[in-house]
N, C-alpha and C positions, 0 to 999 in steps of 0.2 A: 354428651349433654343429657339431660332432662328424657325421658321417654316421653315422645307427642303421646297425644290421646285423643284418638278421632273419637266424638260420639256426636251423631247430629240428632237427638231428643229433643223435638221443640217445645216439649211439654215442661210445666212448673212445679213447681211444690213449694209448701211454708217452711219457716223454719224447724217448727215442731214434727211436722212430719219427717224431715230430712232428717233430725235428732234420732228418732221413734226409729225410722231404717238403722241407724249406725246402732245402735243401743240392739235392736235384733241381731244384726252380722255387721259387727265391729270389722272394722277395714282390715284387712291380711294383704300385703304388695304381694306376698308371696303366691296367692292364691290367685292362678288367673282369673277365675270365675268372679270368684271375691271381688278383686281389682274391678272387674267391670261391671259389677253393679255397683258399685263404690262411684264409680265414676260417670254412672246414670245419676244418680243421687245426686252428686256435686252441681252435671250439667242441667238438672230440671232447679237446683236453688240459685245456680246463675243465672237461667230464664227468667226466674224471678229478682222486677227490676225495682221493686217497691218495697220489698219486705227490709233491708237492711236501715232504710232513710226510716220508713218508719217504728224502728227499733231505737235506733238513736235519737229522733225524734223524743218518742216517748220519755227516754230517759232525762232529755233534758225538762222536759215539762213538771216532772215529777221530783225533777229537782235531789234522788238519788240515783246509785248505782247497783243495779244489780249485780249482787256476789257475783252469779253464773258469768258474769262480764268484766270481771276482775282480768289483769292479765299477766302473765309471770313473764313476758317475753319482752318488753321494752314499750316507749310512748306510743307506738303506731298499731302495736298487735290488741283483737279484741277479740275475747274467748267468746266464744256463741255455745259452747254447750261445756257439761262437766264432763269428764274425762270418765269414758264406760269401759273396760274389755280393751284400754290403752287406745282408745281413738276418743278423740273429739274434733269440734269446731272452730273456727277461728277466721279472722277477717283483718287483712295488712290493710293498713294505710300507708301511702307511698310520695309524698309529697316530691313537685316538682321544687327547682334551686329558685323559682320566684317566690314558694310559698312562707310566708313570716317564719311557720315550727323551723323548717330547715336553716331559715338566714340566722334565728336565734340560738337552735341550738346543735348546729354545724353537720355534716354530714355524714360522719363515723356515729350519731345516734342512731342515725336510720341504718346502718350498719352497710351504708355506700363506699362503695373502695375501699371493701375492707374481704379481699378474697378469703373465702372457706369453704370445708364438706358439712355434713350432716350427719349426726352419727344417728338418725330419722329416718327413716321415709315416710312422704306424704305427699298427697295429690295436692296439685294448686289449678287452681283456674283465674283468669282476667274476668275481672266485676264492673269494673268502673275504668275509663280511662283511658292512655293506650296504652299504660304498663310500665313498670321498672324494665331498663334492656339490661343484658347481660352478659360478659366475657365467659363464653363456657367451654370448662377442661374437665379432662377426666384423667384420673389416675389410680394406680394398684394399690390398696391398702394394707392390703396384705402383707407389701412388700417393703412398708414403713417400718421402721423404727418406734421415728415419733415425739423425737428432743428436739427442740430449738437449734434452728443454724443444719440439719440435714437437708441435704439435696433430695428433690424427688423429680424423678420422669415424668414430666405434663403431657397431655395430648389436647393442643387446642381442637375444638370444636368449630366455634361460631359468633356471633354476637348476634342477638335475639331482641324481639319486644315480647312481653307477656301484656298480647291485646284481646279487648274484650272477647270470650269465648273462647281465645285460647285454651285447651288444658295439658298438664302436663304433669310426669309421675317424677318426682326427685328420688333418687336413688342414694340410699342409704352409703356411706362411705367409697362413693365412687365419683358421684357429680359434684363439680368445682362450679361457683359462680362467684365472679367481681361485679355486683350489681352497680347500677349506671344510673342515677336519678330521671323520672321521666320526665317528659314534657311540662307535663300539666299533672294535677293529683289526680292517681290512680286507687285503688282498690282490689283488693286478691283475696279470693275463697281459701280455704285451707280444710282437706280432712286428712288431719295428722293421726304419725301411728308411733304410743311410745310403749316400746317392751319394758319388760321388769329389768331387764341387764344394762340396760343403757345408758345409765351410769359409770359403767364400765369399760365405755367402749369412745375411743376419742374422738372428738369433735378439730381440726383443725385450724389455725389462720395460716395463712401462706403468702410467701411474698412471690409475684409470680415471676420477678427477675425477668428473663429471654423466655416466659414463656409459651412465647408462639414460637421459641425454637426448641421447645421441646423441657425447658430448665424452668425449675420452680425451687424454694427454700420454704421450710415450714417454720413459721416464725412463734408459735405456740400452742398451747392444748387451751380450746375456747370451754369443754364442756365442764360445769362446774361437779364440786363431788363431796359433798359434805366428809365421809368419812374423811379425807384430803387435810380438810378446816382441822378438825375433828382431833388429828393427829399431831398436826402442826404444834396445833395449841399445846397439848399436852408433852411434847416435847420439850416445849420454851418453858415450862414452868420449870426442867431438871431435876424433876423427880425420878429416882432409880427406878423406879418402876416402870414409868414412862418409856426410859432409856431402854431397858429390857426388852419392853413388847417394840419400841424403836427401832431394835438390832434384828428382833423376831422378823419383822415386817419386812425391814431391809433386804432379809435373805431367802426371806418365802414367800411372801406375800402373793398369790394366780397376780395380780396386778403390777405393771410394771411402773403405773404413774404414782399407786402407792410407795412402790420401792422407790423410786427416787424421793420423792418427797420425805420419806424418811430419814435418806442421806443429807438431803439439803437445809430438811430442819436441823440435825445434830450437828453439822457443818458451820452452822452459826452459833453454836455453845463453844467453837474452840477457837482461840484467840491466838495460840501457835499455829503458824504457817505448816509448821514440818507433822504436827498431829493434823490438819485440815487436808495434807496432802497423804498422810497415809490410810485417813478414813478415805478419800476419794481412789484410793490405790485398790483397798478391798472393792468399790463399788465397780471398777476399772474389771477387776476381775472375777466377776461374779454371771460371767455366763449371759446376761440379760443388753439386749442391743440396744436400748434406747439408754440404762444408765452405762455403758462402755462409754458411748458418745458424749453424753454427759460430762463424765466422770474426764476425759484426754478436755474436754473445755479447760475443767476446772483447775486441774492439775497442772496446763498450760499457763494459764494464769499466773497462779502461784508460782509457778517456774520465770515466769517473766517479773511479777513483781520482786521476787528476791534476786535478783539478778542484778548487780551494780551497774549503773548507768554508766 
């Protein structure tokens, strides 16, 4: 699960100053030292129990939105600072199953029952509330693939509340949570940390099946990847040249979620079964574990589809 994070600081800070800290020594998880002033910082803005009400506040009075509180992560997440040296600010809203957002617009927005990792790491603390609880697993990433429908070794943890003052360090490609709506509406700090590569590096959903006996299925790649879009598109148009850097990509590409998406964009230009099945034959055997797996899906498919009933 999650690394606890003892700090008992009873001291406060504003928001600006807690900015000012991150913008000096941007958060490193990697750096023990780092980590723990990182994590003084977080616990003197959670002591502070006024500054977030009257942030929101303001913004409604004023009747706009500041930029800096734009937020790229869904209805509940709000950015409190701009992104310096790959860390910034941010503040969940966590609505309980009685609050209107949740009845209106169902529980998979607030991304409830919807188990994943984080291809992140970032500190979180309890602000408000007694917190979203959590089913938490940990697993090898290393030892992934990474295609849809693979099996992966779970290790249950626990089931947890993030309550106020709690704080806790998520761990980049290793901690599993199926979050659980809380009680009542909660609230959660966030000093997130995003590398320049991580882009590159997957993000999970998982079905977690038996997995309190240890079995979990990964049901898709969550983190999104423009060049991905990027590629797609350009293939569908059928352009030779497309097709070219298409096959380029296929067979080289450091990325393994590029290389498949290569094969799957081109896969839908071909209307013969027996040419769909020996483009997925080349992918089959090109050395890469996540389009192997892939590649026996697909080709199983097609071996069933043409097969007389």
């Amino acid at each position: 699960m999650p690394q606890l994070i003892e700090c008992d600081d009873r001291r406060q800070c504003g928001l600006e100053e807690c900015v000012e800290a991150m913008v000096d020594t941007p958060f490193d998880p990697a750096n023990p030292d780092n980590l723990d002033a990182s994590a003084r910082w977080l616990r003197k803005l959670t002591n502070n129990r006024d500054f977030l009400g009257d942030l929101l506040l303001d913004q409604l009075k004023d009747q706009y939105r500041n930029p800096v509180l734009d937020s790229g992560y869904g209805p509940q997440a709000i950015t409190l600072s701009r992104k310096v040296g790959g860390t910034f600010l941010r503040a969940n809203i966590w609505p309980s199953e009685n609050d209107h957002c949740f009845q209106s617009s169902g529980a998979k927005t607030f991304v409830y029952g919807v188990p994943h990792d984080h291809n992140f790491s970032f500190l979180t603390s309890g602000y408000l509330g007694p917190g979203y609880r959590s089913d938490y697993y940990e697993y090898d990433y290393e030892a992934v693939a990474g295609y849809a429908g693979e099996q992966v070794p779970l290790q249950f943890v626990e089931r947890s509340a993030l309550a106020e003052g709690k704080m806790m360090l998520y761990r980049a490609h290793r901690d599993i949570h199926s979050q659980i709506p809380p009680e009542r509406l909660s609230v959660s700090l966030n000093i997130m940390h995003i590398g320049p590569a991580q882009g590159w590096h997957d993000q999970y959903g998982f079905d977690l099946g038996e997995g309190h006996l240890g079995k979990g299925t990964i049901t898709r790649v969550l983190s999104p990847n423009s060049t991905e879009v990027f590629l797609r598109t350009a293939i569908a148009t059928g352009q030779a040249e497309a097709l070219d850097l298409a096959e380029q990509f296929g067979k080289t590409h450091p990325s393994d979620r590029l290389r498949l998406a290569s094969y799957e964009a081109r896969a839908l230009l071909l209307y013969d079964p027996v040419e769909r099945d020996a483009l997925w034959r080349e992918a089959e055997q090109s050395g890469c574990l996540m389009l192997q797996g892939v590649a026996r899906q697909r080709r199983s498919a097609i071996s069933q589809a043409l097969t007389p009933a």
